[in-house]
Structures are given as structure tokens and as C-alpha cells.
C-alpha positions as CSV (number, residue, x, y, z in Angstrom):
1,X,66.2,86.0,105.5
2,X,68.4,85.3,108.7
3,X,66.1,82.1,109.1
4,X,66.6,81.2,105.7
5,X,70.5,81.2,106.3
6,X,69.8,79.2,109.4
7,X,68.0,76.5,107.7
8,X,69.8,76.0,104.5
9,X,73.7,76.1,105.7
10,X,71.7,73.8,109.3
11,X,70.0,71.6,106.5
12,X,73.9,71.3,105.0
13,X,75.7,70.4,108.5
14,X,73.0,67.7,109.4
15,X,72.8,65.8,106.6
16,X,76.7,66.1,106.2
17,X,76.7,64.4,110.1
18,X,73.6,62.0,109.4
19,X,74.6,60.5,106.0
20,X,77.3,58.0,106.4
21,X,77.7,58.5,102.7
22,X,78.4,62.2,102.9
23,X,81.6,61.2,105.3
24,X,84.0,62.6,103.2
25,X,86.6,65.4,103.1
26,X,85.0,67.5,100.6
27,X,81.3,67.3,102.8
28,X,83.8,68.0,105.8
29,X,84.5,71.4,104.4
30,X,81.6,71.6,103.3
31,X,79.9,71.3,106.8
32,X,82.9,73.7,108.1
33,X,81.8,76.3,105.7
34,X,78.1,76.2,106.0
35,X,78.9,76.3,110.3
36,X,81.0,79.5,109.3
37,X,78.4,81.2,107.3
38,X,76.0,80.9,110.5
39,X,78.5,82.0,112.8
40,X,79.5,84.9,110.4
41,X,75.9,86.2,110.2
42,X,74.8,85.7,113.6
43,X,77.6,87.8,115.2
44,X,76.1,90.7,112.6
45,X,72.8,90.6,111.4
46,X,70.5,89.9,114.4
47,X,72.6,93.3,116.0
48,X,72.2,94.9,112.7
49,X,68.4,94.6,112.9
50,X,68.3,95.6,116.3
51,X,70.4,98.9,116.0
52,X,68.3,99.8,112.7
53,X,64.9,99.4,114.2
54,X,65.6,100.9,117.6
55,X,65.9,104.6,118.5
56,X,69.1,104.6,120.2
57,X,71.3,103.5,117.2
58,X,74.5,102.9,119.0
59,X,76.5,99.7,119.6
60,X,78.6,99.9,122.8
61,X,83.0,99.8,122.4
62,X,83.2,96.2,123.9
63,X,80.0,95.2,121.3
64,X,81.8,96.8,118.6
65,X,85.4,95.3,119.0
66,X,83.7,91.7,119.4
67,X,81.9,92.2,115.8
68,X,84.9,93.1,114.2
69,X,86.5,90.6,115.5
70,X,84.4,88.0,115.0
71,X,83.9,89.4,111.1
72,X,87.2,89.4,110.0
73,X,88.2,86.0,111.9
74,X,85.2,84.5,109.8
75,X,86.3,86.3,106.5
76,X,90.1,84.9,107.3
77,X,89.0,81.6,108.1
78,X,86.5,81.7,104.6
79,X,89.2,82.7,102.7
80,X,92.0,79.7,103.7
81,X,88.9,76.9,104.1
82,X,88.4,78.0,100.2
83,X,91.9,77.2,99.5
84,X,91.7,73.9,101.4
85,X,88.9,72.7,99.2
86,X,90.5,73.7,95.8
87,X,92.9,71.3,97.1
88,X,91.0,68.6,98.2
89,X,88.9,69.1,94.8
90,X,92.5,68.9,92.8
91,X,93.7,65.6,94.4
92,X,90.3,64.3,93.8
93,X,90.1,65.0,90.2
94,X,94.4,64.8,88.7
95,X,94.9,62.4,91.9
96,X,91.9,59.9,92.1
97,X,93.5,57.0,93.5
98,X,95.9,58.2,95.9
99,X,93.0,60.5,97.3
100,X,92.3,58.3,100.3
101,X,95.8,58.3,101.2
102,X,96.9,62.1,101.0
103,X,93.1,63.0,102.2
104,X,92.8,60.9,105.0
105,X,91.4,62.2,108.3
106,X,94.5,62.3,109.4
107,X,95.2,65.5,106.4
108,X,91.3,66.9,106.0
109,X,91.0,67.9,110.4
110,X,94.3,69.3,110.5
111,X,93.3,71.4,107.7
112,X,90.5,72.5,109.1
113,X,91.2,73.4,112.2
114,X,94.1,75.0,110.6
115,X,91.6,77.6,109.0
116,X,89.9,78.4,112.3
117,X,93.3,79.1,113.7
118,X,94.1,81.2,111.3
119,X,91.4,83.2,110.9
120,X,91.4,83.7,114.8
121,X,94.9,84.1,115.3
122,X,94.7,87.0,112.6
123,X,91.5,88.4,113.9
124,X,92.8,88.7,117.3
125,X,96.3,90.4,116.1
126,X,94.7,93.3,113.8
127,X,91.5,94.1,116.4
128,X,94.1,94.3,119.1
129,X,96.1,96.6,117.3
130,X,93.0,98.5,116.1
131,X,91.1,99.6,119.5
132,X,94.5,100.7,120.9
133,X,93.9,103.7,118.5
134,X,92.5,107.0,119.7
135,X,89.2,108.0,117.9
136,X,87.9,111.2,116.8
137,X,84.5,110.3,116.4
138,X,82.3,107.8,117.1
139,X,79.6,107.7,114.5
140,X,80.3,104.7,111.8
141,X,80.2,105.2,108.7
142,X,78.6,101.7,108.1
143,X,76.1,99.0,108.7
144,X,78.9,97.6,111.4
145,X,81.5,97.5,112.9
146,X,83.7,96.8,110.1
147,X,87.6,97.1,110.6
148,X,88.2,99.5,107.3
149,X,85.3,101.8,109.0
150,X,86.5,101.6,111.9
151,X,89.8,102.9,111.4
152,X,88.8,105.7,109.3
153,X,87.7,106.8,112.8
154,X,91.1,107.4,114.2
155,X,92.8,110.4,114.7
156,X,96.2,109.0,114.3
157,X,98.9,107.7,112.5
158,X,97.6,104.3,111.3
159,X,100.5,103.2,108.6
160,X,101.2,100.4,111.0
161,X,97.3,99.1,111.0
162,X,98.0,99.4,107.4
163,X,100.9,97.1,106.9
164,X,100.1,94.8,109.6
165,X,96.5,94.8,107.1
166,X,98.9,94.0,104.0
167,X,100.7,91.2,105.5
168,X,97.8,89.7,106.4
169,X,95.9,90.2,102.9
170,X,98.9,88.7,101.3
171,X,98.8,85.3,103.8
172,X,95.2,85.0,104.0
173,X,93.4,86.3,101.2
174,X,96.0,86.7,98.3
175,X,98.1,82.9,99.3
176,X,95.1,80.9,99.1
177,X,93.5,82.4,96.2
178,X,96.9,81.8,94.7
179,X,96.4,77.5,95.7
180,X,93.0,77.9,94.2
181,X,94.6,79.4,90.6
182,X,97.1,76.6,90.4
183,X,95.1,73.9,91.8
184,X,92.4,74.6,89.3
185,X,94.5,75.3,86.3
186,X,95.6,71.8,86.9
187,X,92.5,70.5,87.2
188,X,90.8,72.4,83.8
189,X,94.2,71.0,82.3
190,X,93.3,67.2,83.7
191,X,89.1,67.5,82.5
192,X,90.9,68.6,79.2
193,X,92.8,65.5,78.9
194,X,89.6,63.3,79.2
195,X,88.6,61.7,76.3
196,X,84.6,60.8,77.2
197,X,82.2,64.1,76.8
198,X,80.7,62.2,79.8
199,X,83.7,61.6,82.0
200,X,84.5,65.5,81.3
201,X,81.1,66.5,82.5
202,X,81.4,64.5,85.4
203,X,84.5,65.7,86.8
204,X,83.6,69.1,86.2
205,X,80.1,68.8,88.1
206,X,82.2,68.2,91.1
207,X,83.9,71.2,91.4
208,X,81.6,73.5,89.7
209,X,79.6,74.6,92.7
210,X,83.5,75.3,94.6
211,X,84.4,77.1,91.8
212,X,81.2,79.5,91.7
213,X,81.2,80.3,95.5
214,X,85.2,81.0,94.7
215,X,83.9,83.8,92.1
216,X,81.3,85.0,94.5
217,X,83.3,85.3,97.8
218,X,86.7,86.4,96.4
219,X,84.7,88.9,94.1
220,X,83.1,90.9,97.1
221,X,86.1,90.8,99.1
222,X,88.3,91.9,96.4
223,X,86.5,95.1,95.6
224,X,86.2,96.2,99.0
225,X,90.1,95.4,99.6
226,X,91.7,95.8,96.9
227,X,90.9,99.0,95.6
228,X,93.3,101.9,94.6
229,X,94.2,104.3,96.9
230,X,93.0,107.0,94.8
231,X,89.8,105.7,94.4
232,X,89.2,104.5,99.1
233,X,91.5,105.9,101.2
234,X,91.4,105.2,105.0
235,X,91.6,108.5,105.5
236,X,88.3,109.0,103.8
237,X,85.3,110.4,105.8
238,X,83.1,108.9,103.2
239,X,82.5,105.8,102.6
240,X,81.6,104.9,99.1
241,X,77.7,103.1,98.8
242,X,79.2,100.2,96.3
243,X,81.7,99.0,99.5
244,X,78.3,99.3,101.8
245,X,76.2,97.1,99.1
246,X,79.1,94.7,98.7
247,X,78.9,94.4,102.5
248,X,75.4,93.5,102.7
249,X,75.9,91.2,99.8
250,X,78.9,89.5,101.8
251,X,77.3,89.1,105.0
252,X,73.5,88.3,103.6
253,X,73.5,87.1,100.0
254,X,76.3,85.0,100.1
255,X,75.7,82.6,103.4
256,X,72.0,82.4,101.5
257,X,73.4,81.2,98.6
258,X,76.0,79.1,99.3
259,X,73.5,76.4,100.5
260,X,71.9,76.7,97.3
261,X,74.7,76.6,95.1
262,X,76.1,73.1,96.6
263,X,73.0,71.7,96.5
264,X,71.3,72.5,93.3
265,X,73.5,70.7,90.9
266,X,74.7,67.9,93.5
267,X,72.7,64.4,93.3
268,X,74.4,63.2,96.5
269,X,73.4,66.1,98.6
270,X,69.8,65.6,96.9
271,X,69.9,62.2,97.6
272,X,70.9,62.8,101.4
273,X,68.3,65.6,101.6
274,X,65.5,62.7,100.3
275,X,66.5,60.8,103.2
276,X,66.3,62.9,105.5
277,X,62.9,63.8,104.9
278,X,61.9,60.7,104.5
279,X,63.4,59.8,108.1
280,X,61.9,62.7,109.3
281,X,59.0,63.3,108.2
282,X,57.2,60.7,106.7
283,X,57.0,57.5,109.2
């Protein structure tokens, strides 16, 4: 399954690089979030598999702090770069011809690399503040290292973990699903306004497969995040089995589908996949 991930979201990046055609802002993002996907599952799968299958199922403190870290900064990072292509798929759509001028290279990179920083800059901030806490135990209630398991660890008072965890839902997770509400309210509102049963078809066939990994992604983080207290306390020892399914579905199903998704309804990424395989493989 991991080599599955690698070749579908790998197939995504190379065409997006090798097809002059696929040069644009929205295969940009694309290409950003496929590279994500990989880097998200590499930093937890492979180690996954190795703890599961050995007979010393531990994970050293340094190992641990770099998987959480490097989970959450991809989640963070996920969660804006979503946000970034609801917009580029909104000026696309209600904006058509000033789209080469507000999504020039000079607004798409920025954005990008705007999504990394984020996600890192965020990462960094809540791990820090995490490992400074004392623990009680040291068995995991989890597949990983995940930051809501590993807090339930401590044996302290962790309301400021909390509300550092609440600011940074609301900036990262809750703000751009926010621009992807309005930016595809307006667009649903613009397809409306098209007269053609063809022309309406069309301009929803390019943001279908956006919308659908929207669903998918925010779904899964969502329910793991957003519950009531009530229901997932911190405090917990137990951690329910629905938040460890979600997990694997989060860090497996979804960087296997995603590749799947963009591609299956998408005749330019068909097109660029025929050409590659015809440069490839049958001189």
C-alpha cells in the first residue's frame, strides 16, 4: 500500500513537472499536495510497520517528537494548501479572465510556500510546548505518535497545550475551511448563473475532484478534533477505536486516494499520463 502511495501522488508530481501543459497554478498545488501526501506517510508508515512487526515495540523520545512533528506540520500545511486551491479554483471559475493576472507566479509560489511555513512554523510551536511536559507513562495509546495521544500522557496541567491547540485549530484548520465555504458558495452561485447544461458541467468538472478531497480530509480531521468534551477528553486514558480508524484512514486511505480522485475524472491529467507512457515506455 505504501508503494502504491509512492507511485500514484510520484506519477502526479512528474507529469505535473514533464507536461508543459500541466504548468499551471492549479497542477502547482496539485504537485504540492501529492509531494505532501508522500512526505506525510513516509515520516509514519514505514516506522509504523516496523514497530508492529518487531518484538521490541517502542519508538525512542527523539523518534517520537520528530513524528509528531512532522504529522501535524503536514496536517497544517494540508489544511491551508486546501484553502489555497479553493481559491485558485474560485478565480478560475467567477474570475476567468483576470486569472492570469491575480494567479501569476508571482501569487501561486508565495502561496505555497506560505502553506509550508505555516504548517512548520505551527508544528514547531505546539511540539515544543508539548515535550516540555512531564509524563506519567510511556505506553501510547495509539498507532503513533500523535500529539492528542501524546498529551494524554502527561501528568500535568496541560490548559496551556490546550489553548495554544485552539488558536491554532481556529488559524489553520477552521480559517481556511472558512475560504473554502465562501469561495465555493460563490462558485456554485457562478455555475448556477450559466445558461449551457454543457458550460455548467464543465465548470463543475474542474473543481469536483477539489471539492471531494475537501469532504474527505476536513471529514477525518474534524471528528478527531472537534469532538465534545464529554464525548474525548485529554484527560482520557482511553482512546476511543473510531479516532484510531480515522487515523489510519488519514494517514493511508487518503494519500491513496487522492491520486485517484484528480485523475479519474480529469482528461488533461489522462492526457499527460498517455504521454508519459508513451515517452517512456513505448519507443
Amino acid at each position: 500500500m505504501y508503494l502504491l502511495i509512492l507511485l500514484g501522488n510520484g506519477t502526479l508530481i512528474t507529469i505535473s513537472i514533464l507536461d508543459s501543459h500541466l504548468h499551471t497554478p492549479m497542477y502547482f498545488f496539485l504537485g504540492n499536495l501529492s509531494f505532501l501526501d508522500i512526505c506525510f506517510t513516509t515520516s509514519s508508515l514505514p516506522s509504523t510497520l516496523m514497530i508492529f512487526f518487531s518484538e521490541r515495540k517502542s519508538i525512542s523520545f527523539l523518534g517520537c517528537a520528530v513524528q509528531m512533528f512532522l504529522g501535524l506540520a503536514m496536517g497544517t500545511t494540508e489544511c491551508v494548501l486546501l484553502g489555497m486551491m479553493a481559491f485558485d479554483r474560485f478565480v478560475a471559475i467567477c474570475h476567468p479572465l483576470r486569472y492570469p493576472i491575480i494567479m501569476s507566479k508571482d501569487s501561486y509560489v508565495p502561496m505555497a510556500v506560505g502553506s509550508w511555513f505555516a504548517g512548520v512554523v505551527n508544528s514547531a510551536v505546539q511540539t515544543a510546548f508539548v515535550i516540555q511536559l512531564p509524563f506519567c507513562r510511556n505506553v501510547i495509546n495509539h498507532f503513533l505518535c500523535e500529539i492528542l495521544a501524546v498529551m494524554k500522557m502527561a501528568c500535568a496541567d496541560i490548559s496551556g497545550n490546550e489553548f495554544i491547540m485552539l488558536v491554532a485549530t481556529t488559524l489553520f484548520t477552521l480559517m481556511p475551511l472558512l475560504l473554502i465555504v465562501i469561495s465555493y458558495s460563490l462558485i456554485i452561485s457562478s455555475i448556477l448563473k450559466i445558461q449551457s447544461p454543457e458550460g455548467r458541467s464543465k465548470a463543475f468538472s474542474t473543481c469536483s475532484a477539489h471539492l471531494t478531497v475537501v469532504i474527505i480530509f476536513y471529514g477525518t480531521i474534524l471528528s478527531m478534533y472537534m469532538k465534545p468534551k464529554s464525548k474525548d477528553t485529554l484527560n482520557s486514558d482511553n482512546l476511543d477505536a473510531t479516532d484510531k480508524l480515522i487515523s489510519i484512514f488519514y494517514g493511508v486511505m487518503t494519500p491513496l486516494i487522492n491520486p485517484i480522485i484528480y485523475s479519474l475524472r480529469n482528461k488533461d491529467v489522462k492526457k499527460a499520463l498517455k504521454n508519459l507512457n508513451r515517452r517512456f515506455f513505448n519507443k
